[in-house]
N, C-alpha and C positions, 0 to 999 in steps of 0.2 A: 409225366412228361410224354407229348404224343408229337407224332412224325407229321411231317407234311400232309394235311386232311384232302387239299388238291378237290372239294368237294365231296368227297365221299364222307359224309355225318352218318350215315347208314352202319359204314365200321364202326363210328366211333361210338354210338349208338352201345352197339352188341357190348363191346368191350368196356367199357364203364360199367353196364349192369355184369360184364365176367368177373370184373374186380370191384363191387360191391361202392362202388364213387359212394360217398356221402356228400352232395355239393354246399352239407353245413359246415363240414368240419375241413373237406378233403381242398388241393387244389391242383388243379391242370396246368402245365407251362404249355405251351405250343413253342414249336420252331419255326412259325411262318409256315406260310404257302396255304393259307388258308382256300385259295380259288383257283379255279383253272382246273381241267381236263376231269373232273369228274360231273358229275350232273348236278351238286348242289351248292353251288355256289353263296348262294344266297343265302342260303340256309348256313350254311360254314360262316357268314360275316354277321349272322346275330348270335353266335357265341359270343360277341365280342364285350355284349348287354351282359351276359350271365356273368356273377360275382367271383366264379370258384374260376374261370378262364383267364389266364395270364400269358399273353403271346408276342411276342418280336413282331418284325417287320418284315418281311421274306421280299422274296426278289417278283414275286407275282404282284403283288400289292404295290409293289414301287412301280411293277408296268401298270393296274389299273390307275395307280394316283396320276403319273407320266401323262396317259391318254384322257384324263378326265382335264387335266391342269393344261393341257393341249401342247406338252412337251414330246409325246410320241404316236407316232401314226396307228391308228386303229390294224391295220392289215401284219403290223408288227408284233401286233398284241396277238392278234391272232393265231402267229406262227407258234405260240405257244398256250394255246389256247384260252383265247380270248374271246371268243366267238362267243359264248354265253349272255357277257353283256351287250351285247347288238339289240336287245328287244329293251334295252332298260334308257330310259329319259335320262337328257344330260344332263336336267338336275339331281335324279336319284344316282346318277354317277357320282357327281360332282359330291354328294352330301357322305357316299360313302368312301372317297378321298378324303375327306374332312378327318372322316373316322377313324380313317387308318393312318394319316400323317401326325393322330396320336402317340402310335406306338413306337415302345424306343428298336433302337440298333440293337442290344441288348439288355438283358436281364442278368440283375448279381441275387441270390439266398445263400441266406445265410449264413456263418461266419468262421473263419479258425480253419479247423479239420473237416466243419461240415458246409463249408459254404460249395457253390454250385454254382456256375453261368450257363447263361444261354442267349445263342447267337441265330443268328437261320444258315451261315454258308460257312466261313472261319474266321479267327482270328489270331493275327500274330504279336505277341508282345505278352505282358504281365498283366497281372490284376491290378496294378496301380496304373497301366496304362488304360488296361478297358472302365476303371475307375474312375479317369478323368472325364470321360463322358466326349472328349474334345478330340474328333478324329480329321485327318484329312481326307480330302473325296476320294485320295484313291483308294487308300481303307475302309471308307465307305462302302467302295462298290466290291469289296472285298469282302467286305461282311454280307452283302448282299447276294454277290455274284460269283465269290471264288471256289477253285475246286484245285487248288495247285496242292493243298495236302492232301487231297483225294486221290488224287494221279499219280501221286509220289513225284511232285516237282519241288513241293514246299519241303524246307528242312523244320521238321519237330522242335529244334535246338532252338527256335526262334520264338518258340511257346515256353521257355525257362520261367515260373514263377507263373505261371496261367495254370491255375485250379480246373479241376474236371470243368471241362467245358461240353456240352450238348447241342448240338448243330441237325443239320438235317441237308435241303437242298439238292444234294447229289446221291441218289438214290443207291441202296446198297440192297444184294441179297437177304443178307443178316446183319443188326444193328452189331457196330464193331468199333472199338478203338484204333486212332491213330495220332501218334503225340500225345498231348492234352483231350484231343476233344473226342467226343461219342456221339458217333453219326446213329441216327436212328430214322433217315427213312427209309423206308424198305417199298417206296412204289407202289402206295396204296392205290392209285387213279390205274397201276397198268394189269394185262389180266390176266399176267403171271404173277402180280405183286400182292401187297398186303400192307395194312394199317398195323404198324406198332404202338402200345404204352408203354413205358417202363417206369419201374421206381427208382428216383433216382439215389445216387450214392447206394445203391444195389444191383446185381443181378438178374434181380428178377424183369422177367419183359414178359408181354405179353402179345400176340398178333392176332391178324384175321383179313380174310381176303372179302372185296364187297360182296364177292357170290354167295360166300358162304354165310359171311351177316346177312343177307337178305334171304336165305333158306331158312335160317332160324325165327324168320319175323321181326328182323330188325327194323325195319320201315313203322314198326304199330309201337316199338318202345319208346318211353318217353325219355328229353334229355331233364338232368337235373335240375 
């Protein structure tokens, strides 16, 4: 499971060869936010080709889809950085909108005591509600956009019957519970921050800041 890439494949890079990825046998969820504010944007949206990568929808992607599908102004995109794709053709826009309006809202694995979701921002309700697949928009943009259990506005109580959930979105110090879900981004793009993995249904995490991937020769590793 890895945090918001925001561009930076550089971390994600290091950390896969830290934790030995096998991309035959192994597999990676993402919680969205694959573009925006780091420099590799582009290179973050052909993981999407690689077999072992399983990722959400993030609220970034819903701004490049917006702006390709000419529901949002470019300069708004921007305020959250957007700026990257300005050198890219509206049809290589447009074709990686195609791409991304693939991805679901969430992700359910599997089952019982060991099943798992994953969202990109939160969600309120049970597993039989994120089961039904059938949300209303404002839930939508809540899966996409919300941070009111972040803040401590949301009540946990509303997550009754919602299995470990894993989110990202609103960047945290250290990846942490709250209610149901496990925030794990930790603000890879900023240059206090850092790219986390974890395993999931464990403990175990792993980090790494871009500087320090790219001291080590992240740039020359290959992805799986």
């Amino acid at each position: 499971m890895v945090g918001d890439l925001h561009g930076c494949v550089d971390a994600l890079r290091y950390l896969l060869r830290e934790i030995e990825f096998d991309g035959t046998r192994d597999r990676l969820f993402s919680v969205g936010d694959l573009v925006d504010r780091g420099s590799q944007s582009e290179e973050a949206l052909t993981l999407l080709d690689k077999p072992w990568f399983y990722a959400v929808l993030g609220n970034h992607e819903e701004a490049l889809c917006l702006v390709a599908e000419g529901g949002m102004r470019r300069s708004w995109w921007h305020g959250i950085g957007g700026e990257w794709a300005d050198a890219l053709s509206d049809e290589t826009l447009l074709a990686y909108a195609r791409r991304l309006r693939t991805l679901p809202l969430a992700r359910v694995v599997g089952t019982g005591m060991r099943r798992f979701n994953v969202v990109h921002a939160e969600f309120f309700g049970s597993d039989l509600d994120l089961d039904s697949g059938v949300f209303t928009e404002r839930v939508r943009q809540q899966m996409l956009w919300g941070r009111e259990l972040a803040l401590g506005s949301g009540d946990p109580a509303r997550q009754a019957g919602l299995s470990l959930t894993y989110c990202g979105h609103t960047p945290m110090r250290e990846m942490g519970r709250i209610g149901a879900q496990v925030f794990i981004d930790t603000g890879a793009f900023a240059v206090t921050g850092k790219l986390t993995i974890t395993e999931a249904l464990t403990p175990r995490a792993w980090s790494v800041s871009v500087e320090t991937a790219l001291a080590e020769g992240a740039s020359h590793m290959a992805l799986p």
